[in-house]
BARONU-459435 format. One line per field, with one value per residue (C-alpha): residue number from 1; chain; x, y, z. Coordinates in nm, 2 decimals. Each point is the difference from the previous one (the first is absolute). Layout:
BARONU-459435
nr [NUM;...]
kette [A;...]
c1 [X;...]
c2 [Y;...]
c3 [Z;...]
end
This chain:
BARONU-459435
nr [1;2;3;4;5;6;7;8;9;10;11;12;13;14;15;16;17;18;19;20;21;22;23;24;25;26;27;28;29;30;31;32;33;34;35;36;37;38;39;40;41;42;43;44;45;46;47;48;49;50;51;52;53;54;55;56;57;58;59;60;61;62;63;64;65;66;67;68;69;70;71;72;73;74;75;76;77;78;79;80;81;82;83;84;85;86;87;88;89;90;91;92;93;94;95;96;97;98;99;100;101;102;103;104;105;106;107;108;109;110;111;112;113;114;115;116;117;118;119;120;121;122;123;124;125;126;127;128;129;130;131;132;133;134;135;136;137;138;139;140;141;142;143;144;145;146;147;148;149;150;151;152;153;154;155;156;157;158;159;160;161;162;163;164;165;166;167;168;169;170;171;172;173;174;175;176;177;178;179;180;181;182;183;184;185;186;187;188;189;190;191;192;193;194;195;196;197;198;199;200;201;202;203;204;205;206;207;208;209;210;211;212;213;214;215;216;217;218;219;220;221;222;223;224;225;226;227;228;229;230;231;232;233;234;235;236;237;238;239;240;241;242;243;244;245;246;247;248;249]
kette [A;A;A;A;A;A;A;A;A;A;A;A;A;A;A;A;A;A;A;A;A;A;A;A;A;A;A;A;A;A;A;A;A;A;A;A;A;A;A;A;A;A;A;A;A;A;A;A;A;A;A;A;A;A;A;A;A;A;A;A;A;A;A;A;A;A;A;A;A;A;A;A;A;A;A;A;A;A;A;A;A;A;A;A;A;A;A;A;A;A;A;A;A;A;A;A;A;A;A;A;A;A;A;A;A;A;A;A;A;A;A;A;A;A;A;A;A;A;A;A;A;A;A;A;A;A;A;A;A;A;A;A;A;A;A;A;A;A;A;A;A;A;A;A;A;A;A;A;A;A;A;A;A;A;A;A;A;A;A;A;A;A;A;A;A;A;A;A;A;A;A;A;A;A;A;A;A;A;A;A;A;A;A;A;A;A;A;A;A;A;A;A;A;A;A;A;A;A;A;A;A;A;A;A;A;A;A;A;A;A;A;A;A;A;A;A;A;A;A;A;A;A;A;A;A;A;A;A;A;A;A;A;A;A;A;A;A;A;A;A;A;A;A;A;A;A;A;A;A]
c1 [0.08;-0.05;-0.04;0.06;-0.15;0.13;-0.22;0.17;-0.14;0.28;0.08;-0.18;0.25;-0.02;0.16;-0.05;0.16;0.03;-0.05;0.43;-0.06;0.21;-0.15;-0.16;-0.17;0.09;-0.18;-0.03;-0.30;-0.06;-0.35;-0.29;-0.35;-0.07;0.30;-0.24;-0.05;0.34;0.06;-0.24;0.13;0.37;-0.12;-0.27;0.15;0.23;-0.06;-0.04;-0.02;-0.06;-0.01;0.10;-0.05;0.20;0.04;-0.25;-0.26;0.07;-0.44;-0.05;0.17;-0.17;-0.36;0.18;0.10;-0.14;0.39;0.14;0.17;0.28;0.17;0.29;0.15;-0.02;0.09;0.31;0.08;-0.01;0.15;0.31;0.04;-0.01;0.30;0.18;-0.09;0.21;-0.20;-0.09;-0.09;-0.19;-0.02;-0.26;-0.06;-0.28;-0.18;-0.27;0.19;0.26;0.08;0.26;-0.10;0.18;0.03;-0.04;0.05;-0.14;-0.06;-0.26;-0.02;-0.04;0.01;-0.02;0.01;-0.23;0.06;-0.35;-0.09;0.19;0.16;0.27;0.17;-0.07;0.14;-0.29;0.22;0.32;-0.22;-0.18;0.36;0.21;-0.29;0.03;0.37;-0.05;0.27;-0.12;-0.13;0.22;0.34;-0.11;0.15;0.37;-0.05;-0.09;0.36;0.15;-0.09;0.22;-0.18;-0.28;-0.34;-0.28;-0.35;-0.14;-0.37;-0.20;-0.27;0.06;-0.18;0.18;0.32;-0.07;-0.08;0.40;0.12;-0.14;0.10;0.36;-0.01;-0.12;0.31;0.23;0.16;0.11;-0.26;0.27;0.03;-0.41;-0.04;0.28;-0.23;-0.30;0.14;0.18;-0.33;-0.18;0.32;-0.04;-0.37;0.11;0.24;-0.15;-0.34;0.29;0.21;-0.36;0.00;0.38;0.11;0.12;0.25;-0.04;-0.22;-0.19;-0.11;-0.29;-0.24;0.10;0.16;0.27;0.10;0.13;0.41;0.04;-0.34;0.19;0.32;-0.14;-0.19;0.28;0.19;-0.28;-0.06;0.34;-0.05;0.05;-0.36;-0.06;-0.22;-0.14;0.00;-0.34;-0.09;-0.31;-0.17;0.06;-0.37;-0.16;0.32;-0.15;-0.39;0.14;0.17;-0.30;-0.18;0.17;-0.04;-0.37;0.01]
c2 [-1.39;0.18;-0.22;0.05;-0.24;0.00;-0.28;-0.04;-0.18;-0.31;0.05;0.15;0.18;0.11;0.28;0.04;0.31;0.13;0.38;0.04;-0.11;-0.34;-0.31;-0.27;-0.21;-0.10;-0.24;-0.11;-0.24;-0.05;0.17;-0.25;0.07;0.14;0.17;0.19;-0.31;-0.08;0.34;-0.04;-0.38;0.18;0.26;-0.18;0.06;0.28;0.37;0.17;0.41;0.11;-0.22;0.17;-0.15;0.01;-0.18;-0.07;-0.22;0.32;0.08;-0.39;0.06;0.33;-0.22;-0.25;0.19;0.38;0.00;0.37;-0.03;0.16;0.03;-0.26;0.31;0.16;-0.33;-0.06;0.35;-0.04;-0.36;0.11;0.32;-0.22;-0.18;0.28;0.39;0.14;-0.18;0.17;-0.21;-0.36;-0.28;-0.25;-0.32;-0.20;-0.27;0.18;0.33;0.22;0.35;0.30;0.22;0.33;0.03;0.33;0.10;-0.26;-0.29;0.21;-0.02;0.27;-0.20;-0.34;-0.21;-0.34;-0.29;-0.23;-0.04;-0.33;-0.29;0.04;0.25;-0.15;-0.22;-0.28;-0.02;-0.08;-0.25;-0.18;0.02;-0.20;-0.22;-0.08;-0.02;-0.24;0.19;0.13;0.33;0.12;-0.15;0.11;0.37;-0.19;-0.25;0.21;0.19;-0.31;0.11;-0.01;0.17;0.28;-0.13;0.30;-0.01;0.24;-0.05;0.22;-0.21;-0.28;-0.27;0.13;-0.03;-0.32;-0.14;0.14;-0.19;-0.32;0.06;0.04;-0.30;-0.22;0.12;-0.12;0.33;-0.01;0.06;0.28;0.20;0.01;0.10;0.30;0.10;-0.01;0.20;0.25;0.04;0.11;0.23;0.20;0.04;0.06;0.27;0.17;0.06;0.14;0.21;0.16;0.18;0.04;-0.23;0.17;-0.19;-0.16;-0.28;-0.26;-0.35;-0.15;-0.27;-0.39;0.13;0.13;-0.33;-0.07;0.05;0.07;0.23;0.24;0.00;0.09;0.26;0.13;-0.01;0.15;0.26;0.05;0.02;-0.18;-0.18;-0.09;-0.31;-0.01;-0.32;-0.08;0.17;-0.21;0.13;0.35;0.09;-0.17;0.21;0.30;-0.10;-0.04;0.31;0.16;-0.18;0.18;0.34;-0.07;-0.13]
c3 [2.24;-0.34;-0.25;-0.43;-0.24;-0.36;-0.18;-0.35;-0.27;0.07;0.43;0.26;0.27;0.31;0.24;0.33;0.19;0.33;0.16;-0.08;-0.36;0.09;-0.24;0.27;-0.25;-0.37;-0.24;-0.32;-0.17;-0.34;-0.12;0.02;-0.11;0.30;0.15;0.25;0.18;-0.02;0.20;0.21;0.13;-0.01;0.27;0.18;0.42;-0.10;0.15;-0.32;0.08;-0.38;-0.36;-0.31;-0.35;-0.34;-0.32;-0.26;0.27;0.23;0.01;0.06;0.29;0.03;0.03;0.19;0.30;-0.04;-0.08;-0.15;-0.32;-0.20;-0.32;-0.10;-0.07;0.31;0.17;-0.15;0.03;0.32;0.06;-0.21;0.25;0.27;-0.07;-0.18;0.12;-0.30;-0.28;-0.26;-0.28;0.02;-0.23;0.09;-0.22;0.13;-0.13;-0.17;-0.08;0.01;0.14;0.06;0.23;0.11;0.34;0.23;0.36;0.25;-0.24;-0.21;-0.36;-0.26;-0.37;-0.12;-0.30;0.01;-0.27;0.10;-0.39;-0.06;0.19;-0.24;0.25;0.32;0.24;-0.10;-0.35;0.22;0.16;-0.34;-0.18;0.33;-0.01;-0.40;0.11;0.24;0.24;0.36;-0.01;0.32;-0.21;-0.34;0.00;0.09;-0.20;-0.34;0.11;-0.16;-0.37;-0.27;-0.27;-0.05;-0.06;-0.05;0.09;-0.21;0.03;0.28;0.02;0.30;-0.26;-0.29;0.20;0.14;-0.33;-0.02;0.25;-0.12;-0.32;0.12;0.24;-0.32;-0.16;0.24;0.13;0.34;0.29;0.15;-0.31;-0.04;0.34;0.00;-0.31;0.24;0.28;-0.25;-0.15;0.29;0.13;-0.30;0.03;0.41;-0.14;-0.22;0.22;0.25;-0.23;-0.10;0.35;0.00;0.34;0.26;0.28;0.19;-0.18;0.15;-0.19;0.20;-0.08;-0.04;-0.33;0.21;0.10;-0.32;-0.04;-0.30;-0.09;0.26;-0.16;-0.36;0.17;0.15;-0.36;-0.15;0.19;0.12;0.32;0.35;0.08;0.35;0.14;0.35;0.21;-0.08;-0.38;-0.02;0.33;-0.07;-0.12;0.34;0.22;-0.15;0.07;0.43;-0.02;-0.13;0.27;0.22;-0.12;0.01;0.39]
end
């Protein structure tokens, strides 16, 4: 099997793929101190042809297993063509950053635009801000639909804006509306990295930040256009590592 690791700074996942491309093996773990033991326990009896690394541990892996490496960029690229071959634009929020990427024949790439300066326009804000929230990160997106009134986040620092947050939470506004301020303030930073290499369709949102309702939608009315998710937006950087493992074979 040809194998793709994506270890992020907040999960580790894994994709395994067979000769016709088919997906044989999927997993998710959350990043430990040592995610290249993790791997190796995860794969220890499985026939494992070729291993390809991404994501920011990507050389630990490297060391690890004599593993090749490539870009994020490249990978979710490459994960996103996968799943749809008429992609043209992607929008990947991860946990530690945020990308577009414009998307050529076969899965290649020939621009980007990379937000890694500040948490404040990452997934890991989504994160912090449904933990202050005390609402489940995987029900926060449908839950912040619920809001009644516009609360902005204007700060784009993460600490300045969670200083925000808790600020707004001591004076009693409702945990929905501070949350639709969250997600709207990191679709405009989203949208405005995008509109700065003009999207084309079909667009793409990858990353765990895709699993969040209601980010999607205000991308969508921001950008105004359709935005498509595939079944599994978080894995698409480790898809793109196997399929590169196969090109490589």
């Amino acid at each position: 099997m040809y194998y793709g690791v994506d270890v992020g700074s907040t999960y580790t996942k894994i994709v395994g793929l067979d000769k016709k491309k088919e997906i044989v093996d999927l997993k998710v773990f959350d990043t430990t101190i040592n995610p290249d033991e993790t791997i190796r326990d995860y794969l220890k009896g499985k026939k494992v042809q070729m291993l390809v690394a991404t994501g920011y541990g990507r050389h630990m892996i490297n060391e690890a297993f004599g593993a090749p490496v490539i870009s994020e960029i490249k990978a979710h690229a490459k994960g996103a063509y996968y799943f749809f071959n008429d992609v043209k634009t992607v929008i990947d929020l991860g946990g530690q950053d945020s990308k577009v990427i414009k998307v050529v024949e076969d899965g290649n790439f020939d621009n980007f635009r990379m937000n890694d300066k500040c948490a404040a326009g990452t997934g890991k804000f989504i994160e912090i801000a449904a933990g202050r929230l005390q609402i489940p990160l995987e029900e926060f997106g449908e839950f912040c639909k619920k809001a009644d009134k516009k609360v902005q986040i204007s700060s784009m620092c993460a600490v300045f804006a969670e200083s925000e947050v808790i600020s707004l939470i001591a004076k009693k506004e409702k945990p929905e509306n501070i949350g639709y301020g969250i997600i709207e303030s990191i679709a405009n930073r989203l949208a405005a990295m995008a509109k700065s290499l003009r999207p084309e369709e079909k667009i793409v949102f990858t990353g765990g930040g895709a699993k969040n309702i209601l980010l999607k939608e205000l991308l969508e009315e921001k950008l105004q256009k359709k935005i498509f998710i595939p079944k599994h937006p978080q894995m698409m950087g480790a898809f793109g590592a196997a399929l590169s493992g196969l090109e490589l074979a």
